[in-house]
Backbone as a chain_set.jsonl record, in Angstrom:
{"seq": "XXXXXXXXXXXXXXXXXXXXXXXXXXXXXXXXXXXXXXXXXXXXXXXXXXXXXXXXXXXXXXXXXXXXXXXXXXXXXXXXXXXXXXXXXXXXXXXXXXXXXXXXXXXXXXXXXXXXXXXXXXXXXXXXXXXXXXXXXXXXXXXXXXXXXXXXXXXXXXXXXXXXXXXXXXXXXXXXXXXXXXXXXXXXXXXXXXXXX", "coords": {"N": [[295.008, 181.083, 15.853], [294.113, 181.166, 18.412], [290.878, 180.014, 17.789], [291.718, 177.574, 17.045], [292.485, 176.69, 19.254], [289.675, 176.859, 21.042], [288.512, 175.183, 19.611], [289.456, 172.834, 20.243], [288.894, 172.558, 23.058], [286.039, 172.341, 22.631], [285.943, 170.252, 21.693], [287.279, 168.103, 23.637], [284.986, 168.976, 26.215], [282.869, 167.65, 24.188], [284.013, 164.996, 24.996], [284.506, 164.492, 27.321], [281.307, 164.514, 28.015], [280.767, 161.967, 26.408], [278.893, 158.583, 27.674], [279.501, 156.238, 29.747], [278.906, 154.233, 29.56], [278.566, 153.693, 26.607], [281.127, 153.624, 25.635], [282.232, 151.662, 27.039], [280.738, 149.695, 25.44], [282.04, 150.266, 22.662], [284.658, 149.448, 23.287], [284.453, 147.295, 23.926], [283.363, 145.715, 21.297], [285.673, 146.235, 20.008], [287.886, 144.891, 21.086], [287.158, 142.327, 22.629], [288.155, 141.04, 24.867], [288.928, 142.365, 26.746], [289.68, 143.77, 29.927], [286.694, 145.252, 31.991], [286.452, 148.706, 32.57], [286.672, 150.575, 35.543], [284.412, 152.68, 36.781], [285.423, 154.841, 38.517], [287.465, 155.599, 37.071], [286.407, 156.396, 34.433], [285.361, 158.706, 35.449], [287.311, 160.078, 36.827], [288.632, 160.369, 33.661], [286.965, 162.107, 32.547], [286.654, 164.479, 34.949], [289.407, 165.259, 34.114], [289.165, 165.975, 31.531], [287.794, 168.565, 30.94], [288.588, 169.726, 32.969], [291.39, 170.24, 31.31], [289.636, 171.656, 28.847], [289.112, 173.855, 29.799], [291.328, 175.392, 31.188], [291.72, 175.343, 28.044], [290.378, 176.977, 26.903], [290.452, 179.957, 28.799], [293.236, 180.332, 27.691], [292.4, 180.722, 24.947], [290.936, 182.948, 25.533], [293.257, 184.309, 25.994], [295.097, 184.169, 24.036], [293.383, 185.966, 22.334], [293.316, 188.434, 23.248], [295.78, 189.281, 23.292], [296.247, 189.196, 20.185], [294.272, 191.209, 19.764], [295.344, 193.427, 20.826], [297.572, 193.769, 19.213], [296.457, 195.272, 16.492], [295.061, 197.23, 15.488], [291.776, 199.406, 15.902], [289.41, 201.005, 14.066], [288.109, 202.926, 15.575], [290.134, 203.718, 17.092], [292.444, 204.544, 15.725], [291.455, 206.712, 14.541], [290.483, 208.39, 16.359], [293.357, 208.943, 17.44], [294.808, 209.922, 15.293], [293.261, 212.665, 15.055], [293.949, 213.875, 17.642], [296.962, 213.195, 17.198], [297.078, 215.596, 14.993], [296.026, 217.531, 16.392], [298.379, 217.996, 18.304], [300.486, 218.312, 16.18], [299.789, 220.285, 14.516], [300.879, 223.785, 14.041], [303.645, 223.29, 14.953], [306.565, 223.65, 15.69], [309.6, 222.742, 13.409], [312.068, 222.203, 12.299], [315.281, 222.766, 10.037], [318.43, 221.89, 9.024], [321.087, 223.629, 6.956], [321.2, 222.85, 4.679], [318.616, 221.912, 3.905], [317.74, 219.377, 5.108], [316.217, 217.504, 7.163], [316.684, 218.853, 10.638], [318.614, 217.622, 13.405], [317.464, 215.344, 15.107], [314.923, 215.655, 14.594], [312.035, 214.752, 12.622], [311.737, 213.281, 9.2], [308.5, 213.89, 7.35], [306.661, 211.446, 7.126], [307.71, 210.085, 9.184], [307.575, 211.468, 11.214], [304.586, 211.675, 11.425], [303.565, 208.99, 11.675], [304.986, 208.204, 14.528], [304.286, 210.442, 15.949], [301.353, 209.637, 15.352], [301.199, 207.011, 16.783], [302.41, 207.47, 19.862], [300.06, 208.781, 20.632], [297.765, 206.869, 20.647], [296.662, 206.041, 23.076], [295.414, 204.075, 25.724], [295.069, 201.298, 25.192], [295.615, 200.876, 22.76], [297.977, 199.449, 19.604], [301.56, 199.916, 19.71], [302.594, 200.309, 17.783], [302.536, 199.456, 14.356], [301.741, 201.485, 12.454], [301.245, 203.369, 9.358], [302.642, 205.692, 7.212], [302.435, 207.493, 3.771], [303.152, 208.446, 1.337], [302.23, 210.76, -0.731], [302.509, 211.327, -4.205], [304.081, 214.038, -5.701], [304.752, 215.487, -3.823], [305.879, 218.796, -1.852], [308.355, 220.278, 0.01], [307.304, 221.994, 1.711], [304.981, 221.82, 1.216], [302.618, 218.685, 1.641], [301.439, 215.617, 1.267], [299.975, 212.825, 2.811], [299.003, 209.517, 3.389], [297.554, 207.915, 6.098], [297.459, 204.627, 7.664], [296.498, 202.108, 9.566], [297.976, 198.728, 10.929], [295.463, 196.249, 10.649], [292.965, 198.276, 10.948], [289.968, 199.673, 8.814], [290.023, 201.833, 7.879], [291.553, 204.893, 6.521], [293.435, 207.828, 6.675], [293.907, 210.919, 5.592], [296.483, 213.344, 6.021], [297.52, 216.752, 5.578], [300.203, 218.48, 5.556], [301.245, 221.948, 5.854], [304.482, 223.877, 5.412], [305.413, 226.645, 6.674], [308.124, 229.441, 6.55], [309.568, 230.328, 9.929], [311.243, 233.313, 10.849], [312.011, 233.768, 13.492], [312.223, 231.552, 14.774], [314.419, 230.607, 14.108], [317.856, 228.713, 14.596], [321.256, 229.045, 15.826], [323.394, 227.292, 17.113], [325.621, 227.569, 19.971], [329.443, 227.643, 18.588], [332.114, 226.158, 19.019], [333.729, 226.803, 20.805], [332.631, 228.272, 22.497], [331.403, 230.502, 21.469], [329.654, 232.289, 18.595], [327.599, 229.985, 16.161], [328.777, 228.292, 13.713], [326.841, 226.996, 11.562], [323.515, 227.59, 10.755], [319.957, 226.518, 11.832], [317.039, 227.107, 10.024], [314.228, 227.587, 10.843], [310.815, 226.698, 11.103], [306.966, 226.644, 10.589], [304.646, 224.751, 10.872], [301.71, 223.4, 9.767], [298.856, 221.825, 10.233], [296.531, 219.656, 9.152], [293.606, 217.464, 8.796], [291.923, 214.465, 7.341], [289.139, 211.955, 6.912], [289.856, 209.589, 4.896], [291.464, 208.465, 1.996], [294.773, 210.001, 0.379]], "CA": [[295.431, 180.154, 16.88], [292.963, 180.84, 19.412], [289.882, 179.53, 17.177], [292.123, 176.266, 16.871], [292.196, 176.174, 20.844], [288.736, 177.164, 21.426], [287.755, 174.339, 18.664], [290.163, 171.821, 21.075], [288.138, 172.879, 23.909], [284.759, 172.042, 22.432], [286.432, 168.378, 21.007], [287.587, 167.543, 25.049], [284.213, 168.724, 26.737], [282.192, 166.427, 24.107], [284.42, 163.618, 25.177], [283.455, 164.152, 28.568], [279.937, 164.16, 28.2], [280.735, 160.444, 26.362], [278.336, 157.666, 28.141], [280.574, 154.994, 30.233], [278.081, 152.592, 28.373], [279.079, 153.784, 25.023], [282.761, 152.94, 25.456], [281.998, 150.039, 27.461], [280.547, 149.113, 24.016], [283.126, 150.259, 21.385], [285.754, 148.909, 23.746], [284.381, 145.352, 23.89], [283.321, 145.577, 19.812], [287.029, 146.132, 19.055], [288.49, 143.76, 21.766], [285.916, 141.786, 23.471], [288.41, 140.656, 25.958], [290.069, 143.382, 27.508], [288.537, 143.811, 31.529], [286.141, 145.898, 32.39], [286.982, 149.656, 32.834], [285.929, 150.735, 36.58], [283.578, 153.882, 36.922], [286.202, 156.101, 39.009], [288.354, 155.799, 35.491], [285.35, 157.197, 33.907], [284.935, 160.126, 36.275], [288.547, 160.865, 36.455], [288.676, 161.132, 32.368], [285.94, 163.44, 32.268], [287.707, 165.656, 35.325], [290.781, 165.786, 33.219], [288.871, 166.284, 29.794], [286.706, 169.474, 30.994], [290.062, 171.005, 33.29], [291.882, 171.094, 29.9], [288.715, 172.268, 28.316], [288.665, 175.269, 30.623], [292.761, 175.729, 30.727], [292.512, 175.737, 26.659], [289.506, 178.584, 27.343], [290.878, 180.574, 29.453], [294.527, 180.163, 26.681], [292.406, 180.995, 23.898], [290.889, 184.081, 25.516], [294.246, 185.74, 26.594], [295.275, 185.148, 22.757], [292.228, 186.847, 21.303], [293.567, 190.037, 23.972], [296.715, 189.794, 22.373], [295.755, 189.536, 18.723], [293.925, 192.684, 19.52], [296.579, 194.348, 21.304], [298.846, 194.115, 18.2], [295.543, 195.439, 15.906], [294.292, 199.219, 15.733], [290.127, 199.514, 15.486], [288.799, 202.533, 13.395], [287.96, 204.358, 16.626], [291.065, 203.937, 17.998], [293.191, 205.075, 14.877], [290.204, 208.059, 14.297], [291.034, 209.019, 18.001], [295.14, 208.911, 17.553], [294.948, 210.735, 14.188], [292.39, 214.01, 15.37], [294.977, 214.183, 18.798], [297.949, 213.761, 16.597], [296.815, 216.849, 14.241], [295.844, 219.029, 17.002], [299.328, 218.432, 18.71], [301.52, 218.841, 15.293], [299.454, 221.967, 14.407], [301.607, 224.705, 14.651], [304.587, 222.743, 16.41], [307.815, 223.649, 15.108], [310.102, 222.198, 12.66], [313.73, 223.488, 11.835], [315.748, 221.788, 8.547], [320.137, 223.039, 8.229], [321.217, 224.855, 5.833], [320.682, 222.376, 3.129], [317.118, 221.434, 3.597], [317.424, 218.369, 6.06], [315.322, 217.945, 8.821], [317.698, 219.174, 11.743], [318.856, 216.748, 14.315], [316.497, 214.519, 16.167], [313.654, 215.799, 14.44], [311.902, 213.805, 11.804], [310.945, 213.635, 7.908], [307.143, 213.864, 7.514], [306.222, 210.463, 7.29], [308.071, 209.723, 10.266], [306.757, 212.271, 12.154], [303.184, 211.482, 11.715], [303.611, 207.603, 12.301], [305.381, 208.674, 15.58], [303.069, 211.131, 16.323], [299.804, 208.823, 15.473], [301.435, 205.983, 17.925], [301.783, 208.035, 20.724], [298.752, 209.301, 21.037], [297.046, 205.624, 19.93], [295.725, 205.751, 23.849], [296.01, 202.396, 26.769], [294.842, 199.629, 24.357], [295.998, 200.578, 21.104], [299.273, 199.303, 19.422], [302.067, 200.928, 19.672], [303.542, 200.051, 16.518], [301.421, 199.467, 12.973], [301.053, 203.14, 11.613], [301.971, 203.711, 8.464], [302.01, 206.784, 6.439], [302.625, 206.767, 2.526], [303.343, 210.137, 0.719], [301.689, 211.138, -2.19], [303.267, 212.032, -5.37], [304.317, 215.252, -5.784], [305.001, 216.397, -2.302], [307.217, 218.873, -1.629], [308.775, 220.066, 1.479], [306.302, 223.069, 1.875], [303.758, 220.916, 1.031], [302.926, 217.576, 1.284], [300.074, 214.841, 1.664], [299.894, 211.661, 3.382], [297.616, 208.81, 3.854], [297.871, 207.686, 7.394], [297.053, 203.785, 7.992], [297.105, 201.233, 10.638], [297.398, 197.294, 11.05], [293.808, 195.923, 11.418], [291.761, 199.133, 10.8], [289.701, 199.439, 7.809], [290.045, 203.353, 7.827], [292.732, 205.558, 6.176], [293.216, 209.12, 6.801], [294.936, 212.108, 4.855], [297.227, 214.065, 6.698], [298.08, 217.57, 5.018], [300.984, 219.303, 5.637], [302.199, 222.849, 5.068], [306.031, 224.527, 5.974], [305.836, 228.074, 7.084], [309.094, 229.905, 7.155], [309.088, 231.147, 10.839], [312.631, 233.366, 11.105], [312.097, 233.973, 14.744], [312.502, 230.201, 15.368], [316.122, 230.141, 13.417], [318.554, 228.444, 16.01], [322.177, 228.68, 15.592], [323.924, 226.685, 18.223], [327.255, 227.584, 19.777], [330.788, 227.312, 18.338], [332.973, 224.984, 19.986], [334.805, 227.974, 21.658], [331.491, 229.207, 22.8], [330.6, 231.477, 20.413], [328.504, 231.915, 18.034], [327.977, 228.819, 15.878], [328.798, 228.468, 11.861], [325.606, 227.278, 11.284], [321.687, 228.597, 11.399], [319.169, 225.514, 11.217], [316.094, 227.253, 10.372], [312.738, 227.255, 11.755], [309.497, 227.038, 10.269], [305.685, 225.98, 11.535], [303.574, 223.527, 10.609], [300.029, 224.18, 9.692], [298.56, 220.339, 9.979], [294.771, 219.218, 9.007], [293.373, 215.661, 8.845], [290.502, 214.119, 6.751], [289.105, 210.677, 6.579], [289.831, 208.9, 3.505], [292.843, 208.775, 1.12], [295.033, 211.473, -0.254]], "C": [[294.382, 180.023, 17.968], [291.526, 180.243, 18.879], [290.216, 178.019, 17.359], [291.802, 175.691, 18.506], [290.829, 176.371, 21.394], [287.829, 175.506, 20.816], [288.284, 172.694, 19.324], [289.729, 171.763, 22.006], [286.763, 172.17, 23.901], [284.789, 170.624, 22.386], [286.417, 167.584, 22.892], [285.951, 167.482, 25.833], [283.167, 167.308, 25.897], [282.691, 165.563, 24.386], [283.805, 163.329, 26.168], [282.167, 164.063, 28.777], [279.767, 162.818, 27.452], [279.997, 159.375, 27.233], [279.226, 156.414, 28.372], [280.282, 153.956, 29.484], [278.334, 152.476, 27.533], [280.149, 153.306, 24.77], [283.002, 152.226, 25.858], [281.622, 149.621, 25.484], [281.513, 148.556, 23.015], [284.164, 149.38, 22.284], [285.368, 147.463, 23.641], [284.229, 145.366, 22.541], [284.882, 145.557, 19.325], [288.133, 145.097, 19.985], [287.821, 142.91, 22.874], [286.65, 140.551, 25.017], [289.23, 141.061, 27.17], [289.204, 143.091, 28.721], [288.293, 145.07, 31.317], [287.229, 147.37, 33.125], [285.966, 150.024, 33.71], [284.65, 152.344, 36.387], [284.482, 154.624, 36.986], [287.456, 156.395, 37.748], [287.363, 156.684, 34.81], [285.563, 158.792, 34.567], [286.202, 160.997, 36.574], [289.036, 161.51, 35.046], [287.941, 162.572, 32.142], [286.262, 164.944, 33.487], [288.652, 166.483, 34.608], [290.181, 166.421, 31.831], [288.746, 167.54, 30.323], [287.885, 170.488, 32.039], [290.794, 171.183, 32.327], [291.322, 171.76, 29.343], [288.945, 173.622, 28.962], [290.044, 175.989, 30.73], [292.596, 176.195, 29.075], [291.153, 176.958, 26.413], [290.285, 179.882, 27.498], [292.203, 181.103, 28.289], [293.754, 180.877, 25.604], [291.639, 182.619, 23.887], [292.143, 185.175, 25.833], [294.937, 185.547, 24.837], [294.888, 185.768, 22.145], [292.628, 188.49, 22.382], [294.621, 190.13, 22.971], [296.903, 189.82, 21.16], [295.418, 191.393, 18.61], [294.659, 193.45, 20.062], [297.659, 194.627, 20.343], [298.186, 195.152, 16.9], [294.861, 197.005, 16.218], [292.619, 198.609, 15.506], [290.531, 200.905, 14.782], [288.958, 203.696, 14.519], [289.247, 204.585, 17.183], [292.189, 204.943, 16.646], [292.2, 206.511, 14.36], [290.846, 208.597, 15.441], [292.223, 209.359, 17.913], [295.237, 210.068, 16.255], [294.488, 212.206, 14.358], [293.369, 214.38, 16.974], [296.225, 214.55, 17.897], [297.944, 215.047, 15.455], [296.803, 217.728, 15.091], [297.642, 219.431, 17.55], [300.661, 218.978, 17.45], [301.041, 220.437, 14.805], [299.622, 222.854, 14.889], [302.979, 224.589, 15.597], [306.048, 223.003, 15.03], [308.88, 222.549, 14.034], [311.07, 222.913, 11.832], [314.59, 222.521, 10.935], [317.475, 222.899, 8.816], [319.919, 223.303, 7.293], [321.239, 224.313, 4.443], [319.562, 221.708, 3.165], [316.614, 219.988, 4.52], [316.805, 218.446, 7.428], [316.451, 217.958, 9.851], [317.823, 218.042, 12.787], [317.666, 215.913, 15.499], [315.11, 215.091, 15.615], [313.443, 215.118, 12.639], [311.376, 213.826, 10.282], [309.711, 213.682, 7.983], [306.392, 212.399, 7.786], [306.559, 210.002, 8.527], [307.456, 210.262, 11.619], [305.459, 211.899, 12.713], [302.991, 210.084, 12.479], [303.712, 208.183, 13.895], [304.616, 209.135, 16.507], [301.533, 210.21, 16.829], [300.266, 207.585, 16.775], [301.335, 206.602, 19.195], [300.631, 208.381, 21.501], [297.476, 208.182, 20.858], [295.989, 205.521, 21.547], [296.277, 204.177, 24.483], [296.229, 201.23, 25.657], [295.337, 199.707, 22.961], [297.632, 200.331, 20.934], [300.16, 200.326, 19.79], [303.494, 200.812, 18.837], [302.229, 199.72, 15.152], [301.262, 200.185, 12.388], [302.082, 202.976, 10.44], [301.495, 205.274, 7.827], [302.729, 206.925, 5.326], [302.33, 208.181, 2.196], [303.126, 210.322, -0.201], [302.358, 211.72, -3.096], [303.159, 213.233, -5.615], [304.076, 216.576, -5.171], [306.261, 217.134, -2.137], [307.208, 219.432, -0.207], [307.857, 221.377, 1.722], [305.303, 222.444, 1.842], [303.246, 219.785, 0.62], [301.642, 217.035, 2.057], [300.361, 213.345, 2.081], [298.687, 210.954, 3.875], [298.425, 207.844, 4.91], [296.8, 206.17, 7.224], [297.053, 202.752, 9.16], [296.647, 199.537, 10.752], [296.326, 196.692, 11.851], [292.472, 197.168, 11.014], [291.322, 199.191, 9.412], [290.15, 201.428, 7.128], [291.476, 204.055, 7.456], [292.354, 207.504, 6.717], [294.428, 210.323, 6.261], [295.629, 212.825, 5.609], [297.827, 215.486, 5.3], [298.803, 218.411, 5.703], [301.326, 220.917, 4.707], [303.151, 223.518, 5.592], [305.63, 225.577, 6.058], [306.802, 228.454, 7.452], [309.117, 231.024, 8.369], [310.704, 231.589, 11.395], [312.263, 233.612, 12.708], [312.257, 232.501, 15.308], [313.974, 229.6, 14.891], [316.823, 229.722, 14.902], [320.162, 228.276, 15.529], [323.285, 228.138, 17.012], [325.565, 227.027, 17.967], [328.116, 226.764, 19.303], [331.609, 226.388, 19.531], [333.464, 226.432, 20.975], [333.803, 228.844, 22.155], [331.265, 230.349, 22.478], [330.011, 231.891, 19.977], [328.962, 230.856, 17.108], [328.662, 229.41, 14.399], [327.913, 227.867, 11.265], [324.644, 227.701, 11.633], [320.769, 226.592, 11.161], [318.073, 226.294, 11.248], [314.961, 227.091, 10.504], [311.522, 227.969, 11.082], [308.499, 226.571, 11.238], [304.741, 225.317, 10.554], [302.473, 223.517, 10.6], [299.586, 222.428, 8.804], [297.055, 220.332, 10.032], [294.639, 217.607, 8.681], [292.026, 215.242, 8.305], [289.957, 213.062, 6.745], [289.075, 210.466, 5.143], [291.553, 208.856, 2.548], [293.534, 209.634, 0.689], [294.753, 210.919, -2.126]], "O": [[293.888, 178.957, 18.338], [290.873, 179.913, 19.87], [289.348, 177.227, 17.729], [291.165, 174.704, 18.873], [290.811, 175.925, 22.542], [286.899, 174.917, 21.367], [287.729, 171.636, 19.029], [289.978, 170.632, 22.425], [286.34, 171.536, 24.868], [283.94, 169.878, 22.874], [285.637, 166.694, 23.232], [285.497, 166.371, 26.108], [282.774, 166.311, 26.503], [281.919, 164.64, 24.124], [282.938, 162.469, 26.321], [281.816, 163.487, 29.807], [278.678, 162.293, 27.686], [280.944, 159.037, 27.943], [279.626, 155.688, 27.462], [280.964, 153.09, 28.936], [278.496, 151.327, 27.122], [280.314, 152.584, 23.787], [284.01, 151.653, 25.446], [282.434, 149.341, 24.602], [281.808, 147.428, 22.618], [284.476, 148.364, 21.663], [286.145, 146.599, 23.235], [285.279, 144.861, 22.144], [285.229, 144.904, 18.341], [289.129, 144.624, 19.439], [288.186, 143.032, 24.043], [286.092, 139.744, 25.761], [289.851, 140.502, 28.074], [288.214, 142.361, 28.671], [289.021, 145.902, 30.776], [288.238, 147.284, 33.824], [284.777, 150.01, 33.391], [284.371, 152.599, 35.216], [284.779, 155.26, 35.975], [288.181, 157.389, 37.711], [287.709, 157.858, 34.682], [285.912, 159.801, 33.955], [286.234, 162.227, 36.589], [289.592, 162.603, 34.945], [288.295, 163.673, 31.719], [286.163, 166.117, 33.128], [288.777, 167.699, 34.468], [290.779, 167.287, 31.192], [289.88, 168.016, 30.268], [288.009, 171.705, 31.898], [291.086, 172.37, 32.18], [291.946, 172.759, 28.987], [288.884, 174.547, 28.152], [290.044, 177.173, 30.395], [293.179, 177.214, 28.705], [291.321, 177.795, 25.526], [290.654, 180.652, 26.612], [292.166, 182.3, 28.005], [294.413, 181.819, 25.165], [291.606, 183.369, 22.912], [292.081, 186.403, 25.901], [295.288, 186.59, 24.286], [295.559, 186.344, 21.289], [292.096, 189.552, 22.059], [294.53, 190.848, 21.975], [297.844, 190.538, 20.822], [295.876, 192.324, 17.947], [294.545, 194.563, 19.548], [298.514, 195.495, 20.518], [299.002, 195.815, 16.261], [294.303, 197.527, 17.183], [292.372, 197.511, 15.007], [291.533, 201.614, 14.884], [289.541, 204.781, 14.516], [289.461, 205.655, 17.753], [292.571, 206.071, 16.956], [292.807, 207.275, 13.61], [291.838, 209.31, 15.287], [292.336, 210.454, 18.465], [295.845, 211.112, 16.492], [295.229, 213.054, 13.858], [293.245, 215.572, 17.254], [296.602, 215.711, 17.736], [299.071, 215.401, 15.109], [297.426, 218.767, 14.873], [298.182, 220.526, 17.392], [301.544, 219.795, 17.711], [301.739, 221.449, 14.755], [299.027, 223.204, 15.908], [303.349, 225.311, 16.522], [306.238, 222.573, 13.892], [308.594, 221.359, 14.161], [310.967, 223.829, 11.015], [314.495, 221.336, 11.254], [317.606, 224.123, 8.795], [318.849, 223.302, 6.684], [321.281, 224.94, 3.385], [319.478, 220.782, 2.359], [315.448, 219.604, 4.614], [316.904, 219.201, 8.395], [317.173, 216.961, 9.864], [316.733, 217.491, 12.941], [317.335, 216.262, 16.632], [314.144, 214.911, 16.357], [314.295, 215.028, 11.754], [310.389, 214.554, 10.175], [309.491, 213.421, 9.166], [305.555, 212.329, 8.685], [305.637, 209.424, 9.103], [307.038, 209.719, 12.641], [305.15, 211.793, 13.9], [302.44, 209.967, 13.574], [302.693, 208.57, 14.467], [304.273, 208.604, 17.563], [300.917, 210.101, 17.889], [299.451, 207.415, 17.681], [300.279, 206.41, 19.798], [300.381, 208.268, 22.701], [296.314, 208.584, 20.924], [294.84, 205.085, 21.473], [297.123, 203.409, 24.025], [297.207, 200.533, 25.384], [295.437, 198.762, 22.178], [298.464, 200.77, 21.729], [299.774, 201.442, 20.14], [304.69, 201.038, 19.022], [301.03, 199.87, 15.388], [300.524, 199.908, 11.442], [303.258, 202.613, 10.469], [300.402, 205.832, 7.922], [303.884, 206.539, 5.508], [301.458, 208.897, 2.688], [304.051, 209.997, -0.945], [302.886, 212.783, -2.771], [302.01, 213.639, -5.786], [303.67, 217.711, -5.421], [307.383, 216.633, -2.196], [306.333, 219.18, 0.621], [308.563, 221.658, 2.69], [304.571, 222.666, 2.807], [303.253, 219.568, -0.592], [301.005, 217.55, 2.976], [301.193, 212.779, 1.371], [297.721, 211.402, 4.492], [299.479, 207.233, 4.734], [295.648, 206.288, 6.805], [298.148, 202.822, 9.716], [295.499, 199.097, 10.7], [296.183, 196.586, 13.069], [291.286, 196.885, 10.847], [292.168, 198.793, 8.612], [290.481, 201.835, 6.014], [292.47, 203.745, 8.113], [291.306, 208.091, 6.989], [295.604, 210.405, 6.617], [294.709, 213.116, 6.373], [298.43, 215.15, 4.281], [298.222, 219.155, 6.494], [301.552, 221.077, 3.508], [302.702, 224.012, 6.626], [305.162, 225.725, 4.929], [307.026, 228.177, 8.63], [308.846, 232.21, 8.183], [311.394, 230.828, 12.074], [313.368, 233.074, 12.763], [312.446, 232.451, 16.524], [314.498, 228.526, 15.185], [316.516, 230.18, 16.002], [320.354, 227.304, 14.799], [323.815, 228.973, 17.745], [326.347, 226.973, 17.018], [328.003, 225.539, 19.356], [331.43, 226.193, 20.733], [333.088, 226.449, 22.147], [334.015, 230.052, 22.26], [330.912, 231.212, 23.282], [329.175, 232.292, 20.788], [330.156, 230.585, 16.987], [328.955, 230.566, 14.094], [328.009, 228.109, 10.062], [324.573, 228.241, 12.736], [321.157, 225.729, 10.374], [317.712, 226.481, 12.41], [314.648, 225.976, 10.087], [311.285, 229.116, 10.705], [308.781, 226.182, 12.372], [304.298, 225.735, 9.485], [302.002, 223.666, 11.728], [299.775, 221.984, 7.672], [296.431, 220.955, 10.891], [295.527, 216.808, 8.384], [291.021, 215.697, 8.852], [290.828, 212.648, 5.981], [288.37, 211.084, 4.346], [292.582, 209.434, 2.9], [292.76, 210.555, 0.431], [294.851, 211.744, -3.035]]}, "num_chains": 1, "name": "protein.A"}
């Protein structure tokens, strides 16, 4: 869109640089009896042409911000990915008693996305991440290729579960108690590579 307005821009100023003489011309060649068009008509078109010109400027640089505001670069998704590793490395992660990730905390893929947005920095999206789980991941161990809309760059994410019982949490019983379940608690031992898994 902004190429189209930049290319609408260029069309208006050549009008205005048009020669009064020239369209004196064409205008009498195609009706040779219309009246004479004054000067200050002239000089007012070419005002108006060259203030749209500069309005559809100005329009076509604030969409080329926001194009790239929706758009990761390399460096910026390189940058978000080597932050989001250091902060998941070693950060807790507790699953109930049948293997689900515990309340408010997230499957792996989710995590990392999450993770990689966050940390994307002022200018980068803060939406586009994907991450895509490699076949024959399991919950101890698992691989992901981390991507983002616009960048050319992928990056592996490896996960591994450590069962950490000192992080077990069993939350009180209604009757303030103890609970009737444990969700427990493991750690996360995260690394990051460029390229695909």
């Amino acid at each position: 869109m902004s190429i189209i307005t930049f290319a609408l821009a260029a069309v208006l100023i050549a009008m205005a640089c048009i020669k009064a003489d020239r369209v004196r011309a064409w205008r009498e060649s195609l009706n040779p009896s219309a009246p004479d068009i004054p000067d200050a008509a002239f000089v007012a078109a070419r005002i108006l042409f060259i203030g749209m010109a500069v309005i559809g400027t100005v329009r076509g640089f604030q969409g080329l911000a926001v194009e790239d505001d929706l758009k990761w670069s390399d460096d910026e998704l390189k940058s978000a990915v080597e932050q989001a590793t250091y902060e998941l490395d070693g950060s807790l992660y507790r699953v109930d008693e049948w293997g689900e990730p515990a309340t408010h905390i997230y499957e792996y893929d989710t995590l990392i996305e999450s993770e990689v947005v966050e940390n994307g920095g002022g200018d980068a999206p803060q939406s586009g991440v994907a991450a895509a789980a490699a076949d024959g991941n399991t919950d101890a161990d698992a691989y992901l290729t981390v991507s983002a809309n616009g960048a050319d760059a992928e990056f592996c994410f490896h996960i591994e579960r450590v069962r950490s019982k000192e992080d077990d949490y069993t939350p009180p019983g209604i009757t303030g108690g103890e609970g009737t379940y444990t969700e427990l608690g493991y750690r996360l031992t995260v690394t990051s590579r460029e390229g695909a898994c």
